[in-house]
PyMOL Python script that loads the backbone (N, CA, C, O; Angstrom):
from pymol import cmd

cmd.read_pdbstr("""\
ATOM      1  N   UNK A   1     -16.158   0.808 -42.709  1.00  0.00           N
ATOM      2  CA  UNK A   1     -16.745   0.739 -44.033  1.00  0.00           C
ATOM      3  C   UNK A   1     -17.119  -0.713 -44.309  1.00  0.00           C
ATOM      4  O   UNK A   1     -16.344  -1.668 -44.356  1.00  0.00           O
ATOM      5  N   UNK A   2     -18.527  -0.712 -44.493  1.00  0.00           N
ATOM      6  CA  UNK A   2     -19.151  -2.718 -44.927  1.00  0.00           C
ATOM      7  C   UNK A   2     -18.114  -2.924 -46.527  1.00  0.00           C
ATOM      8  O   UNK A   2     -17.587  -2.246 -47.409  1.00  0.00           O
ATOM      9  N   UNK A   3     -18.268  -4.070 -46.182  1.00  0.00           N
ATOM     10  CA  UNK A   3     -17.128  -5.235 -47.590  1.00  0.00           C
ATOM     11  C   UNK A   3     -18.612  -4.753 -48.334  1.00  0.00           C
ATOM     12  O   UNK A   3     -19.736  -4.473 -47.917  1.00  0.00           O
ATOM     13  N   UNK A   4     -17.766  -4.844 -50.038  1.00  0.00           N
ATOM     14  CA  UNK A   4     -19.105  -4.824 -50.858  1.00  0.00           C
ATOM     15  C   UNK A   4     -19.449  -6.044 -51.057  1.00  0.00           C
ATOM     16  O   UNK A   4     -18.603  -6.838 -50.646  1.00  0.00           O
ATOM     17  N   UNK A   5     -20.387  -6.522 -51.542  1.00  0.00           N
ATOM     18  CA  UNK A   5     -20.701  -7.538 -52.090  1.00  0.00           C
ATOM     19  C   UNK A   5     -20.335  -8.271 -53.716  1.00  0.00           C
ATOM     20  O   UNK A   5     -20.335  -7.308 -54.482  1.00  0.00           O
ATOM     21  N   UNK A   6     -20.134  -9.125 -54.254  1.00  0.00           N
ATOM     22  CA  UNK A   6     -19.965  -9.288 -55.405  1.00  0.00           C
ATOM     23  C   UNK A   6     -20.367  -8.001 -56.702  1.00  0.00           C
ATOM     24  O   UNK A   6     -19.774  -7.240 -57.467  1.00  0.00           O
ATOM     25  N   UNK A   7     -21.650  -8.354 -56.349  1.00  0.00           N
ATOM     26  CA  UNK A   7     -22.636  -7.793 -57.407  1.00  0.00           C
ATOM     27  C   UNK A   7     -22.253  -6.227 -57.159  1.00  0.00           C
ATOM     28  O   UNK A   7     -22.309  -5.355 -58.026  1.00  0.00           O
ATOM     29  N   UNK A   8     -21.934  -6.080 -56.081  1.00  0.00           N
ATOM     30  CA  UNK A   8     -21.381  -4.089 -55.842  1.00  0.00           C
ATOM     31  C   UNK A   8     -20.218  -4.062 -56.307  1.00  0.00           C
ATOM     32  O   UNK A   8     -20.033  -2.908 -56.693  1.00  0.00           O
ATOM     33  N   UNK A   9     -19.304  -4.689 -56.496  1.00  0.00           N
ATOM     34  CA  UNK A   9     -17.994  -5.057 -56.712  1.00  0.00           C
ATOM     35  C   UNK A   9     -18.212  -4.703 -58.212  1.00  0.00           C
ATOM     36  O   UNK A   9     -17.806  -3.672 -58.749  1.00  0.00           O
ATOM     37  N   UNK A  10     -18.953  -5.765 -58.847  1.00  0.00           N
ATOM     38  CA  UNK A  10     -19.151  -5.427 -60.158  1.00  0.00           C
ATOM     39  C   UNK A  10     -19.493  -4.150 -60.900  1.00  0.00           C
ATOM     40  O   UNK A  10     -18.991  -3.405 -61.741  1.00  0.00           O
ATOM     41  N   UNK A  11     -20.416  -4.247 -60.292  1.00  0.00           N
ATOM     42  CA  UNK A  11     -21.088  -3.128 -60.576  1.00  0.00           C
ATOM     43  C   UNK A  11     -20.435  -1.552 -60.992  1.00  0.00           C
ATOM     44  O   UNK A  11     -20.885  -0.743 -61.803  1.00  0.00           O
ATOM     45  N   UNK A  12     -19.045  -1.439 -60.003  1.00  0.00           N
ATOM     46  CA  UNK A  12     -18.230  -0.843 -59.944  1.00  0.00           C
ATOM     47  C   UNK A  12     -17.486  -0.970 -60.677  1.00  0.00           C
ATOM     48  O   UNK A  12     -17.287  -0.079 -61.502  1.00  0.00           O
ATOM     49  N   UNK A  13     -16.796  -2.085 -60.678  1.00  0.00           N
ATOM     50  CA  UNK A  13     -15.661  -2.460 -61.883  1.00  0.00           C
ATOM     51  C   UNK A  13     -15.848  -2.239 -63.355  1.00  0.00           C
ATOM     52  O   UNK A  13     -15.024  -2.005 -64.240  1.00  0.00           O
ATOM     53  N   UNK A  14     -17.471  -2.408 -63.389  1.00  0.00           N
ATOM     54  CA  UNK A  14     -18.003  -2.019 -64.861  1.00  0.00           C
ATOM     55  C   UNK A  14     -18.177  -0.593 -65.538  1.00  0.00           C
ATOM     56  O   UNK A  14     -17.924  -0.287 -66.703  1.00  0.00           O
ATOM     57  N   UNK A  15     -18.811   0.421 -64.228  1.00  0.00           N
ATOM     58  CA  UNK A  15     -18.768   1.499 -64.442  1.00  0.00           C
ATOM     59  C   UNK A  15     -17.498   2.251 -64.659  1.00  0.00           C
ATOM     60  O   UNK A  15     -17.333   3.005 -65.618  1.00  0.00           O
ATOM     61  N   UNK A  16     -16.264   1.933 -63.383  1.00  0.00           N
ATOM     62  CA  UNK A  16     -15.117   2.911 -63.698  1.00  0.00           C
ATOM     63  C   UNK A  16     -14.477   2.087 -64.891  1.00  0.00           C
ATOM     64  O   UNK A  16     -13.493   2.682 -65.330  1.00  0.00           O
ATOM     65  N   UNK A  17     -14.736   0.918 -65.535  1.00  0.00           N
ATOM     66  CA  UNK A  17     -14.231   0.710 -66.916  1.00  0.00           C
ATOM     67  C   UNK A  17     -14.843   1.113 -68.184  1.00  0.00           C
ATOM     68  O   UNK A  17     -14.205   0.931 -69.221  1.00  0.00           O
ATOM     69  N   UNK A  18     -15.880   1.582 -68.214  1.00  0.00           N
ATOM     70  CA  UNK A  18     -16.468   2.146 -69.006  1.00  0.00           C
ATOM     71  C   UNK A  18     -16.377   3.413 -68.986  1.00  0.00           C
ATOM     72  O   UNK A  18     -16.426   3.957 -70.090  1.00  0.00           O
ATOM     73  N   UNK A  19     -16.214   4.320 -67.730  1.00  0.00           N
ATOM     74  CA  UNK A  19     -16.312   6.010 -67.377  1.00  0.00           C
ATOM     75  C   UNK A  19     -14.828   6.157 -66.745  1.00  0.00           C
ATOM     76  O   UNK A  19     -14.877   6.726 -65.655  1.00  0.00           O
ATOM     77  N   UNK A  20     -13.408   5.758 -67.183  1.00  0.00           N
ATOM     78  CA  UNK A  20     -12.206   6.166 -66.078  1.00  0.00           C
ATOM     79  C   UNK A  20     -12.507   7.340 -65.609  1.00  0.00           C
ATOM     80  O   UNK A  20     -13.532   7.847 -66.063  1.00  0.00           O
ATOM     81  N   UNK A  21     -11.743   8.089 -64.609  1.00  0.00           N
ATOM     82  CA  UNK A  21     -11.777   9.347 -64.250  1.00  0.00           C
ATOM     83  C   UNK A  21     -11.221  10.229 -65.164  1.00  0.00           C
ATOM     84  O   UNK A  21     -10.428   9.656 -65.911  1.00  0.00           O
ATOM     85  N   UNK A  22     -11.366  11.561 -65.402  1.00  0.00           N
ATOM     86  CA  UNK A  22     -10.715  12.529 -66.241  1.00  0.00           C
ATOM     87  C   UNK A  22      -9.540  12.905 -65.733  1.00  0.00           C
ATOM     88  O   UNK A  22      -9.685  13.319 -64.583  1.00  0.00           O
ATOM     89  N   UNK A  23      -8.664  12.928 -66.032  1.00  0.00           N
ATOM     90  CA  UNK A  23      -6.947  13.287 -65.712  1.00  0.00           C
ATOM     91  C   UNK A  23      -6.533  14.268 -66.388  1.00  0.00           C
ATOM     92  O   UNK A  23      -6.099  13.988 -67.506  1.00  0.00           O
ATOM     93  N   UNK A  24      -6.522  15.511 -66.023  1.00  0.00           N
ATOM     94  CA  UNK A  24      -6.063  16.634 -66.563  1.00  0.00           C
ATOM     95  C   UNK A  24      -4.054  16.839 -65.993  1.00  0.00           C
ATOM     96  O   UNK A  24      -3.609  16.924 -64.848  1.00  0.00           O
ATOM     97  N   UNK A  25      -3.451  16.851 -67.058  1.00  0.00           N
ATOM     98  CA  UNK A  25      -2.357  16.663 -66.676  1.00  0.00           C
ATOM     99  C   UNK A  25      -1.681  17.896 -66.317  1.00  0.00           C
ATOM    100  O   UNK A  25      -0.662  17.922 -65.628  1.00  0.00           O
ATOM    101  N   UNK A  26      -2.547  19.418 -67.027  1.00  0.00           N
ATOM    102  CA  UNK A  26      -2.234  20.510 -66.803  1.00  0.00           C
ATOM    103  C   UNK A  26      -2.101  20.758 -65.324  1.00  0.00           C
ATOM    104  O   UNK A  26      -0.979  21.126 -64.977  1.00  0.00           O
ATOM    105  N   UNK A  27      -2.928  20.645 -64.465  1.00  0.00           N
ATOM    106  CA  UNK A  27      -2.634  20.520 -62.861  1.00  0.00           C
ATOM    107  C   UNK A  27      -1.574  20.063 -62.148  1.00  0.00           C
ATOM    108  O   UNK A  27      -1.240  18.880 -62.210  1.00  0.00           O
ATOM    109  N   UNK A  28      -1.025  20.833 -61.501  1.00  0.00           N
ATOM    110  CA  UNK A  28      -0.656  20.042 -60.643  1.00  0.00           C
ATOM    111  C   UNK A  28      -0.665  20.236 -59.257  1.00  0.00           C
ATOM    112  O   UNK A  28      -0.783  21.264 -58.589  1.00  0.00           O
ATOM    113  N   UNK A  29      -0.472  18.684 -58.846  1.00  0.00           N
ATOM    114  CA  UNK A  29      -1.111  18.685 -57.420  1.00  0.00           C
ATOM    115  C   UNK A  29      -0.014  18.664 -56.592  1.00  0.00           C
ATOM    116  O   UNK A  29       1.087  19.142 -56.864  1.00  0.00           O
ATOM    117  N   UNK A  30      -0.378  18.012 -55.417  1.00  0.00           N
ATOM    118  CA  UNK A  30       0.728  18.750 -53.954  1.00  0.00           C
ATOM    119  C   UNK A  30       1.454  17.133 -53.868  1.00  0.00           C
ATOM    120  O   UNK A  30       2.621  16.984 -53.503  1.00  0.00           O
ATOM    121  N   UNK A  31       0.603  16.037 -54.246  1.00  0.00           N
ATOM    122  CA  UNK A  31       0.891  14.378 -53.569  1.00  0.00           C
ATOM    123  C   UNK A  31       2.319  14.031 -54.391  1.00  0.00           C
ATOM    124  O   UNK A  31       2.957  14.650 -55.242  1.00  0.00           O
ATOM    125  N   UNK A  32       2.563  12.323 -53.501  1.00  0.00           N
ATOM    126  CA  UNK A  32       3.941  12.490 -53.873  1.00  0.00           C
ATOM    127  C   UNK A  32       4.260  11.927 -55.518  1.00  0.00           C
ATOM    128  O   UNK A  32       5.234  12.234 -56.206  1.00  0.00           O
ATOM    129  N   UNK A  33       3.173  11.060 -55.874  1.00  0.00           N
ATOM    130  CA  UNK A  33       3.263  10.895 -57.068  1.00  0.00           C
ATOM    131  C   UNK A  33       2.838  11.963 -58.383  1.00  0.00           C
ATOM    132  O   UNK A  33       3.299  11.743 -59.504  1.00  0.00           O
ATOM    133  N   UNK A  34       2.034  12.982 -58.158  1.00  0.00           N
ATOM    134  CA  UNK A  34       1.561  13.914 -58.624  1.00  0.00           C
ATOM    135  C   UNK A  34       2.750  15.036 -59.212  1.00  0.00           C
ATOM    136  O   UNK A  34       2.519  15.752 -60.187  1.00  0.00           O
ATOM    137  N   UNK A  35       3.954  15.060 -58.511  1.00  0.00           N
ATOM    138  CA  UNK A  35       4.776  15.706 -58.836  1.00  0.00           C
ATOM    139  C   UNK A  35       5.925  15.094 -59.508  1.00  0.00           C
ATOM    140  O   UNK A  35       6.439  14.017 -59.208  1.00  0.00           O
ATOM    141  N   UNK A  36       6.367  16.101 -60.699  1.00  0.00           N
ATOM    142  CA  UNK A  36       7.366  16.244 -61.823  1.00  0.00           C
ATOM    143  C   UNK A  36       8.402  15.938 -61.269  1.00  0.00           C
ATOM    144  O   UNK A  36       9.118  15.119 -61.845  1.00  0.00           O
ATOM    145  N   UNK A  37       8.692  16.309 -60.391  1.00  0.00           N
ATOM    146  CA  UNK A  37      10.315  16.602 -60.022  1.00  0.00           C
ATOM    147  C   UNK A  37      10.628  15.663 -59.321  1.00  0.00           C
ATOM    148  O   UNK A  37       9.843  14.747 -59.079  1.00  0.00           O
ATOM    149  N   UNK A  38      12.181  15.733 -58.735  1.00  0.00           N
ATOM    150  CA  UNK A  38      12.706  14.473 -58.020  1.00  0.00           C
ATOM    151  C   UNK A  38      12.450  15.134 -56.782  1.00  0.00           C
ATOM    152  O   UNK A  38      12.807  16.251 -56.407  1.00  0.00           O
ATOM    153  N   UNK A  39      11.490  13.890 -55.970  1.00  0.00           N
ATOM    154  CA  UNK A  39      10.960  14.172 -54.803  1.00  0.00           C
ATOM    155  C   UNK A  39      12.025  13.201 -53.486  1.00  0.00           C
ATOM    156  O   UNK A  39      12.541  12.107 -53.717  1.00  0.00           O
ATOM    157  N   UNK A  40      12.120  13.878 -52.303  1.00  0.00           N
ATOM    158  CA  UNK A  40      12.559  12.679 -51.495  1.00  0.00           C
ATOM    159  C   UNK A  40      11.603  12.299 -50.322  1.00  0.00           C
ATOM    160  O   UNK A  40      10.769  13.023 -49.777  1.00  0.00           O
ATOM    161  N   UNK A  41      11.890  11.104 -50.079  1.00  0.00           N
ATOM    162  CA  UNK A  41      11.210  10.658 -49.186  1.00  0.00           C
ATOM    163  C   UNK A  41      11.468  10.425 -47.916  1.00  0.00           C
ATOM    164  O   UNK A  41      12.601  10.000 -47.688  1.00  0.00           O
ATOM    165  N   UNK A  42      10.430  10.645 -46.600  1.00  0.00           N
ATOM    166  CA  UNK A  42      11.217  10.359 -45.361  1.00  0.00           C
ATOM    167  C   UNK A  42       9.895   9.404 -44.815  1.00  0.00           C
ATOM    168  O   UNK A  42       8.785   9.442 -45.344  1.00  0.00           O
ATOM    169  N   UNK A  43      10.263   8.526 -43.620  1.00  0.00           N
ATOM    170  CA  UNK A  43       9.229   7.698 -43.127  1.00  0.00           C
ATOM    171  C   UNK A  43       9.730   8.431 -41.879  1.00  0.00           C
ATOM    172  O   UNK A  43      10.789   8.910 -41.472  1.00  0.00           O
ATOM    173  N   UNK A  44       8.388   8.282 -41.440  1.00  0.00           N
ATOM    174  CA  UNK A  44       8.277   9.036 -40.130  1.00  0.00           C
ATOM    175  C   UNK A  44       7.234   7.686 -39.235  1.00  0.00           C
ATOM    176  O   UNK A  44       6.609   6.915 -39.963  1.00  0.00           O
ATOM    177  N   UNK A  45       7.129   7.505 -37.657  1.00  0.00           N
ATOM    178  CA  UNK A  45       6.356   6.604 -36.884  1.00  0.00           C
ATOM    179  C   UNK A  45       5.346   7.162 -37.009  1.00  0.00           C
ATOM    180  O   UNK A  45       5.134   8.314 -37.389  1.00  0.00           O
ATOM    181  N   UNK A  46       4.368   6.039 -36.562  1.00  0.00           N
ATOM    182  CA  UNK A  46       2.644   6.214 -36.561  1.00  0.00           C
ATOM    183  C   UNK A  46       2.319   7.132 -35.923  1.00  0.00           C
ATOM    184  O   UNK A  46       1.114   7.370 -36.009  1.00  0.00           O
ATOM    185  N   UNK A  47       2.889   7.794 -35.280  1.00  0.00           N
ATOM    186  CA  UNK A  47       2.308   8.973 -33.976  1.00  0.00           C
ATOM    187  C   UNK A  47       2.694  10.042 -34.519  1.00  0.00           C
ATOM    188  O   UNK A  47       2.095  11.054 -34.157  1.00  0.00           O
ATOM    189  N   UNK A  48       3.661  10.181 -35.422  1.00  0.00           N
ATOM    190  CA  UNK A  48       3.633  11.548 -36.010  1.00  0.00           C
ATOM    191  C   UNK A  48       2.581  11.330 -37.688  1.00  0.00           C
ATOM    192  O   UNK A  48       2.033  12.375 -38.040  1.00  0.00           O
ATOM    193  N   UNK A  49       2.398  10.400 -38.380  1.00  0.00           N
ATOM    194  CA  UNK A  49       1.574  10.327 -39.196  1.00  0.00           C
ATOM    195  C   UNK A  49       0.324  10.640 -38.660  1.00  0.00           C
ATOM    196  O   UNK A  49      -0.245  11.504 -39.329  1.00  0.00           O
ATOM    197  N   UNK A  50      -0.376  10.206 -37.590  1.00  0.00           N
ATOM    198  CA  UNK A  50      -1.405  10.173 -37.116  1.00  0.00           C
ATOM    199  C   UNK A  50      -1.655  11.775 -36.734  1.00  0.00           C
ATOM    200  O   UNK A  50      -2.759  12.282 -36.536  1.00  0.00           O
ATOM    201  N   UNK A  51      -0.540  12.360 -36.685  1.00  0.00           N
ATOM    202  CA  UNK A  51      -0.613  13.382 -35.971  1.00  0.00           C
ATOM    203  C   UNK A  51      -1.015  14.615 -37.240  1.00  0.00           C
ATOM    204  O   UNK A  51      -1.812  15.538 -37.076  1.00  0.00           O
ATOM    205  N   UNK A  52      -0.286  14.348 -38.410  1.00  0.00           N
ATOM    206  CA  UNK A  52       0.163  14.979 -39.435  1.00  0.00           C
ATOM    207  C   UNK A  52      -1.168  15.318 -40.286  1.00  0.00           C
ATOM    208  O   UNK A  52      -1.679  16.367 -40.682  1.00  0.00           O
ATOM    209  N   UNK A  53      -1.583  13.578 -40.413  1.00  0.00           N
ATOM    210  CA  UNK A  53      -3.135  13.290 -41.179  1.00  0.00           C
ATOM    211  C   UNK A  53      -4.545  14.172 -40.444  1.00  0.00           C
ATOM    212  O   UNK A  53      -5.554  14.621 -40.988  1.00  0.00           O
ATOM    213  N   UNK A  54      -4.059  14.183 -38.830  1.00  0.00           N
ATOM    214  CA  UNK A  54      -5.467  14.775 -37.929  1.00  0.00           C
ATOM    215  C   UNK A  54      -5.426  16.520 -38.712  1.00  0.00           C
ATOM    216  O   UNK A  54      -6.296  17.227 -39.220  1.00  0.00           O
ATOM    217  N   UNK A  55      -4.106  16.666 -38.493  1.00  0.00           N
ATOM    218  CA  UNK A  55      -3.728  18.312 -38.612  1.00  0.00           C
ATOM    219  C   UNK A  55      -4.288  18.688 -39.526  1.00  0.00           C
ATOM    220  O   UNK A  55      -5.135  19.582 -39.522  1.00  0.00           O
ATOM    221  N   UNK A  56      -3.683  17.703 -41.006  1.00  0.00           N
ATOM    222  CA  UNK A  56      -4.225  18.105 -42.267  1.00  0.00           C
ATOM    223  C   UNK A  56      -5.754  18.366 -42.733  1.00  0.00           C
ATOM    224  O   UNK A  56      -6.308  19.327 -43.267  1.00  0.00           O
ATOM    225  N   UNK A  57      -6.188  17.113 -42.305  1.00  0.00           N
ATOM    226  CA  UNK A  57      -7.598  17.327 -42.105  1.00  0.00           C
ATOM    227  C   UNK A  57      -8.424  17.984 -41.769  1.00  0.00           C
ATOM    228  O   UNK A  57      -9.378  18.396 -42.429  1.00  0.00           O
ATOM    229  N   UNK A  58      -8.068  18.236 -40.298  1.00  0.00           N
ATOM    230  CA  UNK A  58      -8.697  19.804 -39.405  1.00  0.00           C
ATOM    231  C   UNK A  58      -8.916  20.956 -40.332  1.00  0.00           C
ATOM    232  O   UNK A  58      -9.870  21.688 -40.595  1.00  0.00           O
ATOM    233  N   UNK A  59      -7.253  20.808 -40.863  1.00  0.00           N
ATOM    234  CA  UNK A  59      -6.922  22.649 -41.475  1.00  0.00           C
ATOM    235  C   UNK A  59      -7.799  22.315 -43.033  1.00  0.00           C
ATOM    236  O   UNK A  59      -8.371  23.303 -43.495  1.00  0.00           O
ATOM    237  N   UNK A  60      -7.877  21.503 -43.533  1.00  0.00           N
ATOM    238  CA  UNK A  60      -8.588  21.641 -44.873  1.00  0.00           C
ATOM    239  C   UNK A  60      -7.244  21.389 -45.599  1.00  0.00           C
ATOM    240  O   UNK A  60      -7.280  21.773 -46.768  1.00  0.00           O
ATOM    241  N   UNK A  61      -6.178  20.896 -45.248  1.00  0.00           N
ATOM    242  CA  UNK A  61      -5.144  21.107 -46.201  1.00  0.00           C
ATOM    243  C   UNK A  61      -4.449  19.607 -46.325  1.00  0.00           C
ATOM    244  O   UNK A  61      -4.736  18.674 -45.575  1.00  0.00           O
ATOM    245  N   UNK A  62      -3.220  19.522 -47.702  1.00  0.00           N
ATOM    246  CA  UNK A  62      -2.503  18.189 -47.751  1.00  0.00           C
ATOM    247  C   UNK A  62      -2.003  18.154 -46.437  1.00  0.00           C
ATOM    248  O   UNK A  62      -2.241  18.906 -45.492  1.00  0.00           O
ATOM    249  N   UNK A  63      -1.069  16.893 -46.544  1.00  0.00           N
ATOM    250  CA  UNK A  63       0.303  17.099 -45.334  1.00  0.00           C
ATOM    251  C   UNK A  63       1.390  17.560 -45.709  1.00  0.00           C
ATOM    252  O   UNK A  63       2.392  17.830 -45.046  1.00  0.00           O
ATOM    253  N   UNK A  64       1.213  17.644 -46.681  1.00  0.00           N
ATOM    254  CA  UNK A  64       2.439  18.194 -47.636  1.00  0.00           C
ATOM    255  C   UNK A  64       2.506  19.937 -47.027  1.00  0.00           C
ATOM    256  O   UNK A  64       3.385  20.675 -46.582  1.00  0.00           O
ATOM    257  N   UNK A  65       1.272  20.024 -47.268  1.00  0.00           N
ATOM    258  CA  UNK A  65       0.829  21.952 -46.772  1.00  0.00           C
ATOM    259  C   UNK A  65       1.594  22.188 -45.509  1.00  0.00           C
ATOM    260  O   UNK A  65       2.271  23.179 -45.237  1.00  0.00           O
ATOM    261  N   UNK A  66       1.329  20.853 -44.595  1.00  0.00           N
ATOM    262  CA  UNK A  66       1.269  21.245 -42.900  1.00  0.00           C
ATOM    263  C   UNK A  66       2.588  21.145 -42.790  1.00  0.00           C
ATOM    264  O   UNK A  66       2.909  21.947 -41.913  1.00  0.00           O
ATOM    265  N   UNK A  67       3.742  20.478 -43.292  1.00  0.00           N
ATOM    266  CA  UNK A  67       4.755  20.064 -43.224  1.00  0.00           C
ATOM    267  C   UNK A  67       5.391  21.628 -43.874  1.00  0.00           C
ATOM    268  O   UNK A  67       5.944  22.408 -43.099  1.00  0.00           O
ATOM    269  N   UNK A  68       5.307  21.810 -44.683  1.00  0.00           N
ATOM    270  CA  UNK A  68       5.926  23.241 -45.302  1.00  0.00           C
ATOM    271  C   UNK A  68       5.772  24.168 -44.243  1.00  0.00           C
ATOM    272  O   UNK A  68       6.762  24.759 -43.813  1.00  0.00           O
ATOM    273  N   UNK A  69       4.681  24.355 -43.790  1.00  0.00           N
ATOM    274  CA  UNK A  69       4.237  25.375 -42.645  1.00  0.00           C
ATOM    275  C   UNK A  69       5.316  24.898 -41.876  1.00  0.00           C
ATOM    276  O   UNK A  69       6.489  25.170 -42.133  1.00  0.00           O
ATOM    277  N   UNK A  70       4.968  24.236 -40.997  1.00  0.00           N
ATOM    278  CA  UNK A  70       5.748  24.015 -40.229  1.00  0.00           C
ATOM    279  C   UNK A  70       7.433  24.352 -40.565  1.00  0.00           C
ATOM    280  O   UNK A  70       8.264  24.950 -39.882  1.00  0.00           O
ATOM    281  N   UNK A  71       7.486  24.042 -41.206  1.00  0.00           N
ATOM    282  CA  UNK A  71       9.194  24.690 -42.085  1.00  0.00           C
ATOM    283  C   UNK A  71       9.200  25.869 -41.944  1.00  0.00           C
ATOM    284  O   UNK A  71       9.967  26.394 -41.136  1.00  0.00           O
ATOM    285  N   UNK A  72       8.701  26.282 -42.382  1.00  0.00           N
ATOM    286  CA  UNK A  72       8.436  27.885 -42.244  1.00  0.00           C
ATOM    287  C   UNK A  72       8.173  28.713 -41.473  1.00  0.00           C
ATOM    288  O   UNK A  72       8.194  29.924 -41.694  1.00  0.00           O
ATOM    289  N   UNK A  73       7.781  27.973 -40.078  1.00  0.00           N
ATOM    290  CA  UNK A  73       7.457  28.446 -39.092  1.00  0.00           C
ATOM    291  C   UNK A  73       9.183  28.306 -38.014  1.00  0.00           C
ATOM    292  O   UNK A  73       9.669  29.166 -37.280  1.00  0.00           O
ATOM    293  N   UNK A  74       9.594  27.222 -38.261  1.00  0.00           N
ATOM    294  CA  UNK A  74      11.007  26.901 -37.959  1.00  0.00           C
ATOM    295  C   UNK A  74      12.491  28.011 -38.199  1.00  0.00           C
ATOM    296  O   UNK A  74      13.404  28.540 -37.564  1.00  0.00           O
ATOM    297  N   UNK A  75      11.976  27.892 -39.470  1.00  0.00           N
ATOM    298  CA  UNK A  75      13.086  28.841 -40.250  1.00  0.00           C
ATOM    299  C   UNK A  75      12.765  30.643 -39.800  1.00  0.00           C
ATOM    300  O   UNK A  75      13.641  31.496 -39.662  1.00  0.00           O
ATOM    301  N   UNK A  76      11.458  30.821 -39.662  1.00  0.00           N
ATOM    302  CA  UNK A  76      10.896  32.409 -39.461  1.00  0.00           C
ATOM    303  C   UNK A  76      11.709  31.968 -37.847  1.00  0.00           C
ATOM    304  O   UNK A  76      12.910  32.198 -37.994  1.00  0.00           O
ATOM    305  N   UNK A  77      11.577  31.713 -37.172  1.00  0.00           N
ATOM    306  CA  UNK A  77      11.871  31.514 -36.046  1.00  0.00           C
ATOM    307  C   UNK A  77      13.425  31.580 -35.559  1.00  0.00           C
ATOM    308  O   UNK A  77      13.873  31.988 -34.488  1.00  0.00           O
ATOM    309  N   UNK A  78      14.093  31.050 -36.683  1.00  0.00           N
ATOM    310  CA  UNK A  78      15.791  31.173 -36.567  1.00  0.00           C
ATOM    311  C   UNK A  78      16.138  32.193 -36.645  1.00  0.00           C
ATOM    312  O   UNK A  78      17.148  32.509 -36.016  1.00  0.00           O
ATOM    313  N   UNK A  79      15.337  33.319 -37.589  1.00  0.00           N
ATOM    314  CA  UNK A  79      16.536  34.316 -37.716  1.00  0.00           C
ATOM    315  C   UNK A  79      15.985  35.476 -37.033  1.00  0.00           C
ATOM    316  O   UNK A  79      16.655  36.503 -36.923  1.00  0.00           O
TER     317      UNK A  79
END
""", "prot")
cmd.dss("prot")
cmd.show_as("cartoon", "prot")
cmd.util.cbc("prot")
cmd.orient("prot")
């Protein structure tokens, strides 16, 4: 992705200060800040992020999605 230039910079800064985005709070979404509840967190290495982000992408879905699946595919599997 090219660096913007000043004047694009601006240009930008002026518009999303004049137009913020609309934030409907009724939604809610899948991300980690997006959610109400007490969330936990795990760090995982670059090779499984990399891996996680390709997946998500492919499938049309969060990682949040692919990660549940995968749970679920684990757990169907145990019993």
């Amino acid at each position: 992705m090219p660096e913007l230039t000043e004047e694009e910079y601006d240009a930008l800064d002026e518009y999303y200060t004049k137009n913020p985005p609309a934030v409907n709070p009724s939604k809610n979404g899948t991300g980690f800040f997006s959610k109400r509840i007490a969330a936990h967190s795990v760090t995982i290495d670059s090779f499984s992020a990399n891996y996680l982000f390709s997946k998500a992408m492919s499938a049309h879905k969060t990682p949040a999605e692919i990660i549940n699946d995968m749970i679920q595919r684990e757990i169907t599997a145990a019993i």
